[in-house]
C-alpha positions as CSV (number, residue, x, y, z in Angstrom):
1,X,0.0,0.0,0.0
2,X,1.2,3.9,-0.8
3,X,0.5,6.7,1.1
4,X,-0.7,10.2,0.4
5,X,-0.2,13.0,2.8
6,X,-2.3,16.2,1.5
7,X,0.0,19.4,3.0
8,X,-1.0,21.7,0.0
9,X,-3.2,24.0,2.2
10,X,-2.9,27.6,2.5
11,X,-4.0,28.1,5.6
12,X,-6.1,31.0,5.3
13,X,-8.3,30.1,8.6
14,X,-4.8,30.7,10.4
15,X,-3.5,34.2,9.1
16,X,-1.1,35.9,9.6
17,X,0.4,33.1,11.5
18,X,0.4,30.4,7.7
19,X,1.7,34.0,5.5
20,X,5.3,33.5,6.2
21,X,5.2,29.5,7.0
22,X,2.8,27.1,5.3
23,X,0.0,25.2,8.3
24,X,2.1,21.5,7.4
25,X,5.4,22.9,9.3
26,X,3.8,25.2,12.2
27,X,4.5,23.3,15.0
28,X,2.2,21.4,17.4
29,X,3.9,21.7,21.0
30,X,7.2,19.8,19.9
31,X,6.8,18.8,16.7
32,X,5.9,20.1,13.2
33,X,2.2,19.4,12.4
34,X,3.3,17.0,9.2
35,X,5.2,14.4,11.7
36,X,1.7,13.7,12.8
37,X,0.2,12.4,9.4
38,X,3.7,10.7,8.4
39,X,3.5,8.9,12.1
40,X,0.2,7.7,11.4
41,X,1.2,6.3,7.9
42,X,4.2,4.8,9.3
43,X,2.1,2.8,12.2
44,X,0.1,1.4,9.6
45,X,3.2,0.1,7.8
46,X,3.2,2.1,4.9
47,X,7.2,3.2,3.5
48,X,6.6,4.9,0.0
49,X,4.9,8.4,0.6
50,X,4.2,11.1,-1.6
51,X,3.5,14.1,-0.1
52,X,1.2,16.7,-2.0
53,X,2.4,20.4,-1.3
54,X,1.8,24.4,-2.0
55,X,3.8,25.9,-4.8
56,X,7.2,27.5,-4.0
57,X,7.7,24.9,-0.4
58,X,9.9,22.4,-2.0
59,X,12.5,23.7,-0.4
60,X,11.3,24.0,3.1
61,X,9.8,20.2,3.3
62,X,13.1,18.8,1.7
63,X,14.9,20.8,4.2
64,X,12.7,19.1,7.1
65,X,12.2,15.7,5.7
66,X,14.8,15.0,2.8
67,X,13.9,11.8,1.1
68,X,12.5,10.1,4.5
69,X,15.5,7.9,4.7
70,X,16.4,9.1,8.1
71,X,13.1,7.5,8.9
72,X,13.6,4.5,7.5
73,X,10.8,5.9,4.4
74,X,10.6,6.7,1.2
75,X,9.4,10.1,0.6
76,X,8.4,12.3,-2.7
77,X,6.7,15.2,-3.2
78,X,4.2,16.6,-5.9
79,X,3.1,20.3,-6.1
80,X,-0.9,21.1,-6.1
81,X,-1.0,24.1,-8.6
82,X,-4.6,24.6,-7.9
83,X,-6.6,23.9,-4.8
84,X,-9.6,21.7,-6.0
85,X,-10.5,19.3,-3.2
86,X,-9.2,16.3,-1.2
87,X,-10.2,13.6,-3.8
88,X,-7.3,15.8,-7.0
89,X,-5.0,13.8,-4.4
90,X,-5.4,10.5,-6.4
91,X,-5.3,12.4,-10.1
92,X,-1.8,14.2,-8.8
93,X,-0.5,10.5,-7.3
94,X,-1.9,8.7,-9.9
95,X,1.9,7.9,-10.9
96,X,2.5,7.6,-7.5
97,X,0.1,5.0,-6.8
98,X,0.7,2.8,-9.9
99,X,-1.5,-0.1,-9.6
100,X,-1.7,-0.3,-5.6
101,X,-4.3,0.8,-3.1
102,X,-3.3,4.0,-1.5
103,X,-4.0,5.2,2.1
104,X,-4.5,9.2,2.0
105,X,-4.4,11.4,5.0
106,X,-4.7,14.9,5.4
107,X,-1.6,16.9,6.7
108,X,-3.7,18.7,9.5
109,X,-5.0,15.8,11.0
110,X,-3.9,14.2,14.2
111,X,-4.8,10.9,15.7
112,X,-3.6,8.8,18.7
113,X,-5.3,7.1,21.1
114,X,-4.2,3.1,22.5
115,X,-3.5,0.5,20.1
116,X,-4.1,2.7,16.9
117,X,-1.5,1.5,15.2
118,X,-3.5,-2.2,15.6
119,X,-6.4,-0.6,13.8
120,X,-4.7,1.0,11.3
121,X,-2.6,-2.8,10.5
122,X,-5.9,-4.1,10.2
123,X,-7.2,-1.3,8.1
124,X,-4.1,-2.2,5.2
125,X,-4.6,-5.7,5.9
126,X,-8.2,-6.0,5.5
127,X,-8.6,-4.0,2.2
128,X,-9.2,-6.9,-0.4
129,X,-11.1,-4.2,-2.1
130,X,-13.2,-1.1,-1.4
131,X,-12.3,1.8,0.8
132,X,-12.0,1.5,4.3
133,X,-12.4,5.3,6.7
134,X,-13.0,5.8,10.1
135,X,-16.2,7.7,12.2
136,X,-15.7,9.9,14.6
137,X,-17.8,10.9,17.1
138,X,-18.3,14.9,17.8
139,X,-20.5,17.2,19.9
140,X,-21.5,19.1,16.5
141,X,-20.4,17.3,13.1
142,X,-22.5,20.2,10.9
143,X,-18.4,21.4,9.3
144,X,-17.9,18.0,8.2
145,X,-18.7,14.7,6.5
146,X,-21.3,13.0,8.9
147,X,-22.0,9.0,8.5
148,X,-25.6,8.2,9.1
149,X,-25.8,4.2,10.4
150,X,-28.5,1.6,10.5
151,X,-30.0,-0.1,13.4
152,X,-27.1,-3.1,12.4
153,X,-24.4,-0.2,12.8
154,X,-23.8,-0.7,8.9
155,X,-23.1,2.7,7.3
156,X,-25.9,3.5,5.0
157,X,-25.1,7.4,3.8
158,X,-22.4,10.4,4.2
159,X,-23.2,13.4,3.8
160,X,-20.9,16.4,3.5
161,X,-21.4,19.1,6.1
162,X,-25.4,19.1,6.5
163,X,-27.4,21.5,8.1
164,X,-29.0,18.3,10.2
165,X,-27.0,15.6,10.6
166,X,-28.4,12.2,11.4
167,X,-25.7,10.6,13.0
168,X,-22.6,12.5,15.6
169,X,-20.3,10.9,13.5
170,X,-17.7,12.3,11.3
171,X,-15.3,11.1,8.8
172,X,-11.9,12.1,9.9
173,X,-9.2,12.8,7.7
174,X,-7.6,9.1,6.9
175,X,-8.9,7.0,4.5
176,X,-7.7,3.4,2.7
177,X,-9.3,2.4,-1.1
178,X,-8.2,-0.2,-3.3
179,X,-7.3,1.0,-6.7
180,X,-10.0,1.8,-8.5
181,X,-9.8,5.1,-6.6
182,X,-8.3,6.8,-9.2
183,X,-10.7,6.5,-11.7
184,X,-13.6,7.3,-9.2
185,X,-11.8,10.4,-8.6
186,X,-11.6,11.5,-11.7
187,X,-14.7,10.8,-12.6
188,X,-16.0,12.7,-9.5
189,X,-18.0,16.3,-10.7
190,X,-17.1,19.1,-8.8
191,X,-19.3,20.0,-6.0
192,X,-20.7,23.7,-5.6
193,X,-17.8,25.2,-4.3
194,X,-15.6,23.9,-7.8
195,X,-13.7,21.0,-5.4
196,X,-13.4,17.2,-5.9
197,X,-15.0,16.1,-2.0
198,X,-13.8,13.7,-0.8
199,X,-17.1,12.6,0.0
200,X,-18.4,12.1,-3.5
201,X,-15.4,9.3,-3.6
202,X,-16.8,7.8,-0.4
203,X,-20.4,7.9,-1.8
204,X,-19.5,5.9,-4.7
205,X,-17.8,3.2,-2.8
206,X,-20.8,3.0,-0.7
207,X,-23.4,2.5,-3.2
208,X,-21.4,0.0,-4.3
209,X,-21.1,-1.7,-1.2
210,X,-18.0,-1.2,-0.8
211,X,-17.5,1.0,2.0
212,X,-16.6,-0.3,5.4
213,X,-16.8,2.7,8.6
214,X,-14.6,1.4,11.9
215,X,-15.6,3.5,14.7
216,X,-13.1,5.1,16.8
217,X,-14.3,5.1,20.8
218,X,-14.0,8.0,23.5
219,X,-10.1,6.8,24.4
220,X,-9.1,8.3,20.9
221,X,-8.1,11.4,20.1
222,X,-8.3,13.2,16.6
223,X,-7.7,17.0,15.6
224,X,-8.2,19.0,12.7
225,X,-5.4,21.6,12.7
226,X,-6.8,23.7,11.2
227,X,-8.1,26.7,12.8
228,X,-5.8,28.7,16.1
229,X,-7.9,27.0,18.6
230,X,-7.9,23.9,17.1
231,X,-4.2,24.4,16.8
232,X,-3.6,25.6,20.6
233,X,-5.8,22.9,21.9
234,X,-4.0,20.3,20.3
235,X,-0.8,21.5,21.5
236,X,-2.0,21.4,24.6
237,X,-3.3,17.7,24.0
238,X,0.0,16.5,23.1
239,X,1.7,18.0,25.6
240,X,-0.7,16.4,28.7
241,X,-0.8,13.2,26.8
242,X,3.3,13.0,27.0
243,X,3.6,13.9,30.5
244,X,2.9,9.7,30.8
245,X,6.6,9.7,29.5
246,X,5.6,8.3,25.2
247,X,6.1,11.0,23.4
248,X,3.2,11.2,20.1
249,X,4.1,11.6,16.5
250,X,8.4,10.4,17.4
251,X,9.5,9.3,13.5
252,X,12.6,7.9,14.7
253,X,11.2,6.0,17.5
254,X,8.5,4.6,14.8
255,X,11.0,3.5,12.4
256,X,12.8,1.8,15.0
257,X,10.1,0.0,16.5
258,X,9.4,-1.3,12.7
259,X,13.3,-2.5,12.2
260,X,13.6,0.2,9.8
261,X,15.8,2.2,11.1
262,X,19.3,0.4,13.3
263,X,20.1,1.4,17.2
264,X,23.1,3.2,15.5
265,X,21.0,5.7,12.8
266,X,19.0,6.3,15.8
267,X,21.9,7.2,17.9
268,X,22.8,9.8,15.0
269,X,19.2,11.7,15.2
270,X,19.4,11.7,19.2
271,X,23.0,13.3,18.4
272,X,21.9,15.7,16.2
273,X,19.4,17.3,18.6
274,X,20.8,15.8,21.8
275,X,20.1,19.9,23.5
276,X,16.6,19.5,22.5
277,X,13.5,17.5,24.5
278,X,13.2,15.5,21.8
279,X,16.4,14.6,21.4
280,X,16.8,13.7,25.4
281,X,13.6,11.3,24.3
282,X,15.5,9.7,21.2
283,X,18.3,8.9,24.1
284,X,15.3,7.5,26.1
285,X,14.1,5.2,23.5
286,X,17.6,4.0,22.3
287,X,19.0,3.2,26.1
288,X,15.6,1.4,26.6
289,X,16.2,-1.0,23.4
290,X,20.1,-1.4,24.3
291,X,19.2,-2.8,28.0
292,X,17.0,-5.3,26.1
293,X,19.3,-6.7,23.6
């Protein structure tokens, strides 16, 4: 399975603060905001990535990420000239993809929560074919794609920001299709605001009984970065969550965990930013794994 990361937002919900520095790279307490998406992609096993940025921030992603090797990754990055919706991520990765099934997530979305990395293994395991997303439940879900369920707890619609939802569900921004994604997408018609939604890709999938929903419980958490609230509250999320001593969103300690990275490449990135509090963790992490060999 690939992976997509979509960072090619401008941010305008967080100006001035995205004019100088695009929303992917603002940080989240200690970490940029993209670590987040590429943690969660990494959990689920996933080593090729493309990620899908603004115009003009080659340079600054490169300069953060490189080619992902450090992590143990692959990573490549495509350019989205013009902003027209979550689902133009499977026309620009078409290449990308090739003929595998793709997992996309959004480069302002955050998850963790206990054992996610089991659900998201079972998420690229199980996809035969189809799509695969998750539902999320919110006190309001009117700003986003709401899944309405039967008395079986089968999904049976989704429908994109409604004035009256029918369920307090919400489609977070992670999904997993088989291949046939790409030529849904680009079949999709724009929706009234001139974007490919993401939900019109879903839809399709579920009419053709396709579409499996796994429901994340109340021990989850999941943000959308998107807004300075959103942003502040998250930090603050992260920041209680890793008083417990596990630090959220760690690349290197990922990569390790996956035998993708050796005790002595992680060594080098605790080196590198041994002054830092993540660096102090990466020491953590690699004394732990020494006193077990």
């Amino acid at each position: 399975m690939k992976g997509i990361i979509l960072a090619a937002g401008k941010g305008t919900r967080l100006h001035p603060i995205t004019l100088p520095v695009c929303k992917p790279l603002l940080p989240v307490y200690d970490k940029p905001l993209i670590y987040y998406s590429i943690a969660t992609l990494m959990r689920a096993g996933i080593r090729d990535i493309l990620i899908i940025i603004p115009p003009d921030e080659l340079k600054s992603f490169e300069s953060l990420l490189g080619d992902g090797s450090k992590y143990g990754v692959n990573i490549s990055y495509k350019e989205q000239k013009v902003q027209r919706g979550i689902a133009d991520a499977f026309i620009i990765g078409e290449e990308f993809i090739g003929d595998d099934s793709v997992c996309l997530a959004l480069g302002d979305n955050i998850f963790y929560g206990p054992a996610f990395r089991q659900k998201l293994r079972a998420a690229v395991k199980g996809l035969a074919e189809g799509a695969i997303i998750f539902g999320y439940y919110v006190n309001d879900p009117r700003p986003f794609g709401v899944v309405e369920f039967d008395n079986n707890g089968t999904a049976i619609s989704i429908e994109e920001k409604p004035s009256n939802p029918k369920s307090n569900y919400i489609v977070p921004g992670l999904y997993f299709y088989d291949n046939s994604v790409i030529e849904i997408a680009k079949n999709v018609e724009p929706s009234a605001r001139g974007e490919l939604e993401i939900t019109s890709v879903n839809n399709v999938y579920l009419d053709a009984g396709k579409l499996h929903v796994i429901t994340l419980e109340k021990e989850y958490s999941w943000f959308d970065a998107g807004t300075a609230d959103s942003l502040y509250n998250a930090a603050g999320e992260i920041r209680s969550a890793q008083r417990s001593g596990k630090m959220i969103g760690c690349l290197e300690e990922i990569a390790v965990h996956n035998h993708w990275i050796n005790l002595d490449e992680l060594e080098e990135a605790a080196e590198k930013m041994k002054q830092t509090q993540y660096g102090k963790y990466l020491y953590g992490v690699l004394n732990e794994l020494r006193d077990e060999v």
